[in-house]
N, C-alpha and C positions, 0 to 999 in steps of 0.2 A: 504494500500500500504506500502511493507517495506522499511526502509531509514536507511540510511549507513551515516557516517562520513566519510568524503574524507577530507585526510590530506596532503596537497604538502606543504615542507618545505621551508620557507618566504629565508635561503638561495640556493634554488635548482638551479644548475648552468645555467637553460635554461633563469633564471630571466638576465643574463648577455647580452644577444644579443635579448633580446623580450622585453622591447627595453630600450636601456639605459638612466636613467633618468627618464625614467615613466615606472617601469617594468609593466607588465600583464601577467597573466599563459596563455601561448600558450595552443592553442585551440588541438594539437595533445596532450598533458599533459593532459590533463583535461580526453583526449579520455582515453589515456592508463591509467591512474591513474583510471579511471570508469568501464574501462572494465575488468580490473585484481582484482577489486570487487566486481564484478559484478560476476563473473566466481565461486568465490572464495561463494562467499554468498548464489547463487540460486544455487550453483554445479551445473550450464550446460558447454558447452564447445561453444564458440564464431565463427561463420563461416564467419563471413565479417557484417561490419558497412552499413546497409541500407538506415539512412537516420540520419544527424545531422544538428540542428541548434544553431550558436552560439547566445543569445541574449544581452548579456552584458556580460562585462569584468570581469572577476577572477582577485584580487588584492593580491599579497605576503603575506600571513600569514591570510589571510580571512578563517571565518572555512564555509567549505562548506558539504551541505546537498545532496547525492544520493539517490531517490526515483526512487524505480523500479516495473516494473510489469511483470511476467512474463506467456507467453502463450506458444500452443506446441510448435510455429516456430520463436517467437522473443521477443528479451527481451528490454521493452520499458525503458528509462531512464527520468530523470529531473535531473537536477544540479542547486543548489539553494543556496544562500547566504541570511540565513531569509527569506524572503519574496519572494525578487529579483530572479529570472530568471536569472540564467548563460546560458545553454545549454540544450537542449533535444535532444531524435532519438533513435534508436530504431536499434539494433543487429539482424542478424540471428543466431539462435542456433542450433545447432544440435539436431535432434530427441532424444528425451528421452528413454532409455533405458527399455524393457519392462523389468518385475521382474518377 
């Protein structure tokens, strides 16, 4: 399974209102920051989020781990911090382009 390094910057301005005092990477961050390398990694093209779960919290400046799979109609995710479980789910993709 390939795995990406997912980088959100410890000061990225969403850390201000998610929540003050105890920030956490908002869970729509986490989406878009995965799926824009996601796109970018397996070159498909993204047609709507199928299914996601958040399991534990993303912390400012944690490096975090994206492993994906990809098949014809969807590209499955994990988001992992070491070990830990951040988020999983799974994208539709658009049909692959025949050659």
């Amino acid at each position: 399974m390939p795995s990406l390094a997912l980088r959100i910057a410890s000061d990225h301005p969403a850390f201000a209102g998610h929540f003050p005092g105890r920030p956490i990477v908002p869970g729509v961050l986490l989406l878009d920051t995965a799926v824009l390398a996601l796109e970018s990694a397996a070159g498909v093209v993204t047609q709507g989020l199928a299914a996601a779960k958040f399991l534990s919290p993303a912390l400012p400046g944690e490096a975090l781990t994206l492993d994906y799979e990809l098949d014809d109609a969807a590209l499955r995710f994990e988001i992992r911090c070491d070990t830990r479980k951040v988020a999983s789910g799974r994208f539709d993709v658009a049909p692959l382009a025949s050659p």
